[in-house]
C-alpha positions in Angstrom: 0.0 0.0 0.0 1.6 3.2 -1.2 1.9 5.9 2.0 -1.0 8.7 2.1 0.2 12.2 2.6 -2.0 14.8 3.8 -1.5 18.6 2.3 -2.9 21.7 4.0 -1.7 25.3 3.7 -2.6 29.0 5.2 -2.8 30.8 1.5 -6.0 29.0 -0.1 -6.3 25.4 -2.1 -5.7 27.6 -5.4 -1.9 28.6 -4.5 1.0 28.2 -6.1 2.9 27.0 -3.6 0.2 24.0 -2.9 0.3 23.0 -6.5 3.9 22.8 -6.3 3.9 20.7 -3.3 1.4 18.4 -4.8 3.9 18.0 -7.4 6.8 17.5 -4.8 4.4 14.8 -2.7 3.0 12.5 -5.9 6.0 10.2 -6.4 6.1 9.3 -2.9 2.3 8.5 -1.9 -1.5 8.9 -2.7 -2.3 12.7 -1.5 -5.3 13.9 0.1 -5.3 17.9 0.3 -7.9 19.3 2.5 -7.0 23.5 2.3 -8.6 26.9 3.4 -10.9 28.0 0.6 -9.2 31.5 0.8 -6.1 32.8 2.8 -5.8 32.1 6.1 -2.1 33.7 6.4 -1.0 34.3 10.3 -3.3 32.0 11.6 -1.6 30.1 14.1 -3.2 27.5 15.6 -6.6 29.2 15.9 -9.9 26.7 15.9 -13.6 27.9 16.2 -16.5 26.3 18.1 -18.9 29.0 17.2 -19.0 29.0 13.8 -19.8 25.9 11.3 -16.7 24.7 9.2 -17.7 23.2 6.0 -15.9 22.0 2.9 -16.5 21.2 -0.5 -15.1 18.8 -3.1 -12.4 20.5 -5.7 -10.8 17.7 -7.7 -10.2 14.1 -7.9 -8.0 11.9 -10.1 -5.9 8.9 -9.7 -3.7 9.1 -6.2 -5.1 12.5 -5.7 -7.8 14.0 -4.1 -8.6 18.0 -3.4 -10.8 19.3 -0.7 -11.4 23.0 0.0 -12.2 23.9 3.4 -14.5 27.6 5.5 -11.7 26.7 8.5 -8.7 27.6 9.7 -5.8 25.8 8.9 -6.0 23.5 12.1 -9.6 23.4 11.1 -8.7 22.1 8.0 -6.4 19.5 9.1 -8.5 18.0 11.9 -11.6 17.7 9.4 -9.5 15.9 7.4 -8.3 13.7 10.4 -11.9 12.8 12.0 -14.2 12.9 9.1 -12.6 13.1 5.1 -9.7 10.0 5.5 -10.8 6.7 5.7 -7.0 5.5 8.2 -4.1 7.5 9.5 -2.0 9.4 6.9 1.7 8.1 6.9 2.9 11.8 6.4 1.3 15.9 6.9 3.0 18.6 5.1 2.3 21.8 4.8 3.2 24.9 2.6 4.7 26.1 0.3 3.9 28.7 2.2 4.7 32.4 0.4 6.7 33.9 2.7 9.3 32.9 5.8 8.2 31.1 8.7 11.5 31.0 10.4 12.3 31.9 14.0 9.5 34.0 15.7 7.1 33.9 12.8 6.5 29.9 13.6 4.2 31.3 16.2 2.3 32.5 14.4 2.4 30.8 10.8 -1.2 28.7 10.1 1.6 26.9 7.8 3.2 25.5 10.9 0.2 25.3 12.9 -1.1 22.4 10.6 2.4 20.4 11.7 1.6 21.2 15.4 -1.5 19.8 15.0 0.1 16.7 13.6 2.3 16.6 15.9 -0.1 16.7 18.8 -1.7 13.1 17.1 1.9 11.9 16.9 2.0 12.3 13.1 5.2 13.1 11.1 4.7 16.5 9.8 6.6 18.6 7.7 6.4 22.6 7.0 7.8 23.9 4.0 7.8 27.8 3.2 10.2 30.1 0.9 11.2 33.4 1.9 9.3 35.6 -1.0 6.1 36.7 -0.7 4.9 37.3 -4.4 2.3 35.2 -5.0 3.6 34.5 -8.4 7.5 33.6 -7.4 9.0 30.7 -9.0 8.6 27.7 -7.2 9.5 24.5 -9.7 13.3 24.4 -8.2 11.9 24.0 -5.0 10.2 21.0 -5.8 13.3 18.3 -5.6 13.9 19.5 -2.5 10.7 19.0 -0.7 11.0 15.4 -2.0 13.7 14.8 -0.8 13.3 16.2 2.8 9.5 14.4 2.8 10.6 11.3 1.5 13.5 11.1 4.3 11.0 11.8 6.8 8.4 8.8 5.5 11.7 6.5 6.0 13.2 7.4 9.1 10.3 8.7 10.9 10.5 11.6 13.7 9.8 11.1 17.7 6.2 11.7 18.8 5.3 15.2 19.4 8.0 17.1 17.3 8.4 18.0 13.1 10.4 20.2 10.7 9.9 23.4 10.1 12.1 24.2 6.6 13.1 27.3 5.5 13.7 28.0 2.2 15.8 31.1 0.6 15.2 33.2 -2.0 17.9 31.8 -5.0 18.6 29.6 -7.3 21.3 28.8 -6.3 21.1 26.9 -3.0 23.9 26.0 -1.2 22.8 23.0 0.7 21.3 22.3 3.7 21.4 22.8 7.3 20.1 21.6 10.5 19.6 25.2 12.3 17.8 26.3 15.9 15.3 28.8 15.8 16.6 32.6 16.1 15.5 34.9 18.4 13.8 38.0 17.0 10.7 40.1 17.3 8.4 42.6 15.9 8.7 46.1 15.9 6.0 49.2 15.0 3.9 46.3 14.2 0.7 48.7 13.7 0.0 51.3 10.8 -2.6 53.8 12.0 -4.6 55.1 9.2 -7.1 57.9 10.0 -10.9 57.3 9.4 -13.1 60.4 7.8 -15.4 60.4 11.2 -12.2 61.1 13.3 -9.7 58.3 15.4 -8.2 55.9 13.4 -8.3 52.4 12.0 -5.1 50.5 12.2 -3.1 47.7 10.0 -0.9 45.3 11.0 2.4 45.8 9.4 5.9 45.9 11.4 9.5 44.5 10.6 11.2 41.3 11.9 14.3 42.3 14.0 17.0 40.2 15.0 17.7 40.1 18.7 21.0 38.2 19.0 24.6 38.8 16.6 24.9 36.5 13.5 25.1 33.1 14.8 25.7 29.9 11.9 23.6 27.5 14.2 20.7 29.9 13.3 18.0 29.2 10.9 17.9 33.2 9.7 21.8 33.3 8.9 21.1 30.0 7.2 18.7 31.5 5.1 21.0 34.6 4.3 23.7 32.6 3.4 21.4 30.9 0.8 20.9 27.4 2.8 17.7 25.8 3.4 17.3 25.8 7.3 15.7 22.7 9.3 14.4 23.0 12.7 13.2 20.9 14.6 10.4 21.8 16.8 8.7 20.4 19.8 4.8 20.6 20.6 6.5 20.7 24.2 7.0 24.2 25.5 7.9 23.3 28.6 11.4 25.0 30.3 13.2 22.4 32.0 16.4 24.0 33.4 13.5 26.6 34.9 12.0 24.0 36.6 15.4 23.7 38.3 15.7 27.2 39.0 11.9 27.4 40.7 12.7 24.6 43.1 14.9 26.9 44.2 12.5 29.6 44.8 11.3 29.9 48.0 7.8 29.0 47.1 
């Protein structure tokens, strides 16, 4: 029995970078895409119990079937988990997502959010973005790569609870790739207040990405700028161990 693979995203069932990931999936499994009808970019892991989620059939052929979805991300990928697949899917990726999701931003991303979720069911997941946010960027050199990185992952398999988050730059001409940690960084002037014509303002959310440590290599943003694809491996586990140490401590 060939392996199933599930595909969500956070930009829509009509994106580029799904298509392309459908290409980069097909010669290792049967694919089953269940995706947000529209963009669902900066998502996170947000889920709704007060709203409906419904989906609709898109496409079906041989070793592939499409499924648009009104949820979230998550949404998405636990409709497809307790109602649309008939067993357990060997594999979840997610992407290619337009635009980073290293460091900070993989709190945020609905891209990553659909490995969490995997994760959480002990699934091994995969997220896969390129740092370029044109809708439209090239995205057919990418494809080898996500093969090879999925197909590595169906064979050797990844310890409950964690999954890749890979980072792809913006060339051609990739170097290679490295195992990274997440950078630190943050947000800055992360509003833009425009004014309204009754007075007071409306406000957009805009910012820039600032790094909060000097260039390190073990990072996944120097690997990026230095034209590497950067892997991290992330835990569902937040937990801070060596605090746990330090609070016994405490006088509590």
């Amino acid at each position: 029995m060939r392996p199933l693979i599930l595909i969500s995203n956070d930009d829509g069932y009509t994106s580029r970078g799904l298509a392309a990931l459908i290409d980069a999936m097909r010669p290792l499994g049967d694919i089953f895409v269940v995706a947000p009808d529209g963009p669902r970019s900066g998502a996170s892991c947000s889920i709704t119990d007060a709203v409906p989620v419904s989906y609709k059939h898109v496409h079906s052929e041989e070793g592939l079937k499409i499924y648009s979805c009104s949820g979230s991300p998550v949404m998405c990928t636990k409709l497809a988990l307790d109602q649309l697949l008939m067993r357990q899917p060997d594999l979840i990726v997610a992407g290619i997502n337009h635009g980073s999701n290293a460091s900070i931003n993989v709190h945020y991303s609905g891209t990553t959010a659909v490995t969490t979720e995997a994760a959480l069911h002990g699934i091994p997941s995969v997220a896969f973005s390129l740092n370029n946010h044109d809708p439209q960027a090239r995205l057919e050199h990418l494809v080898p790569i996500c093969t090879h990185i999925a197909g590595l992952v169906l064979e050797q398999g990844l310890p409950y609870g964690s999954y890749l988050n890979v980072n792809i730059p913006e060339t051609e001409e990739i170097q290679g790739i490295r195992v990274c940690r997440m950078a630190y960084s943050r947000w800055v002037e992360e509003f833009e207040p425009c004014p309204r014509s009754r007075g007071g303002h409306y406000f957009w959310l805009s910012g820039e990405q600032v790094d909060d440590e000097p260039s390190d290599d073990s990072t996944d943003l120097w690997a990026m700028s230095h034209d590497y694809v950067a892997i991290t491996p992330i835990m569902i586990d937040p937990t801070d161990y060596e605090l746990i140490q330090a609070l016994k401590e405490w006088d509590l």
